[in-house]
N, C-alpha and C positions, 0 to 999 in steps of 0.2 A: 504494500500500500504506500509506504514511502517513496518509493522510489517512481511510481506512480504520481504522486503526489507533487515530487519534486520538477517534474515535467509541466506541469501548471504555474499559471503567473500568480502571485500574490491576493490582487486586489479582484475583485467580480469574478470570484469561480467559486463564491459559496454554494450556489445548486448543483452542480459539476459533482465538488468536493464530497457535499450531502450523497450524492446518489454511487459515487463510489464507494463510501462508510457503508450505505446499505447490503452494498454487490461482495464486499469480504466480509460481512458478518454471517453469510447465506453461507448455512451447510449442506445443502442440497444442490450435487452438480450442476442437473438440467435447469432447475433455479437460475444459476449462477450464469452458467450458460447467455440463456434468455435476458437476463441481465446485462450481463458485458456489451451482446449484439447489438441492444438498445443505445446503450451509451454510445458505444462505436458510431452509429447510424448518427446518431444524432448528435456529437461532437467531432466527426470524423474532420471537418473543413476549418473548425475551429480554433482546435486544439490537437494540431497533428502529431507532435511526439509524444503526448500524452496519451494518444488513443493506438500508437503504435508500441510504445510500452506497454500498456495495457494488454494488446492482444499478443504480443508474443511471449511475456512472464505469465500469460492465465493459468496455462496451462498445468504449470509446476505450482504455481500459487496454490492453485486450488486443488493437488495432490490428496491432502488428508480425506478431501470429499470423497474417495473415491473406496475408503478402508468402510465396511458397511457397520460393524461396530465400534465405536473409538469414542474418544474421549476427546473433542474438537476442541474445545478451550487449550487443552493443554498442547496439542500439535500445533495449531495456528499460530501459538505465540513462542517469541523469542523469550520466555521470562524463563520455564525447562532447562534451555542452557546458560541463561545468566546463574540460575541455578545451581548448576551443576559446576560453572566456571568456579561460584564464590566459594562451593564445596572442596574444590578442588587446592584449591588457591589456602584456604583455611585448615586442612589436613597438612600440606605440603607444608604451613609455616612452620610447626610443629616441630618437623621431619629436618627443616633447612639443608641438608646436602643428603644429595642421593647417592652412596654405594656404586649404582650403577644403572643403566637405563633399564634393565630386568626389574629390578626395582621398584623405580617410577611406574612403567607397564601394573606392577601387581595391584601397586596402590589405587591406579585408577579403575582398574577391573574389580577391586574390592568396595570402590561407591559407587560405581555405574551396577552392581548385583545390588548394594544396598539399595540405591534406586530403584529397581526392578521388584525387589521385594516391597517398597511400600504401596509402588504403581500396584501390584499384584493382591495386595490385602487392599488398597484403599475403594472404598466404594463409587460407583459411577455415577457422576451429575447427570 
């Protein structure tokens, strides 16, 4: 969406702006779909590298849509791996020098499973 985003000028693209918020908050592909096409159609002369950004990132953008059970809050955002970065980052202080890179490798396969364990117990929104 950023980066979408950033294709657009500042000032008079509040309904623009609006109707893309709507188009990445839609967990439903076909949804999504129908969405994009519209905007496209209808800012394609406007707003050309925004609407060509648009149609060539959809496609990966809207990847998670595609898993038929999931947990879409949590895939669509970057928050996961800030997450997981401050995880990582917070363990390592700890530790300050590593041994050696085998090392580092275990530590991180030891919170990326602790991860996996809470994704796997925590109940679905």
């Amino acid at each position: 969406m950023r980066n979408v985003f950033e294709k657009l000028p500042r000032k008079n693209t509040e309904q623009v702006r609006d109707e893309l918020k709507v188009l990445f908050k839609t967990n439903n592909i076909e949804l999504a779909r129908a969405l994009k096409n519209q905007i496209v159609n209808r800012y394609s002369s406007h707003y050309e590298k925004m609407v060509e950004c648009l149609d060539e990132g959809f496609e990966d953008s809207f990847q998670y849509c595609s898993i038929e059970e999931s947990n879409y809050s949590r895939l669509k955002s970057t928050n996961l791996l800030e997450r997981l970065n401050s995880e990582i980052r917070r363990r390592e202080r700890v530790i300050r020098i590593f041994p050696n890179e085998l090392s580092a490798l275990r530590l991180l396969g030891s919170i990326l499973i602790d991860i996996h364990d809470e994704w796997q117990s925590s109940p679905r929104q």
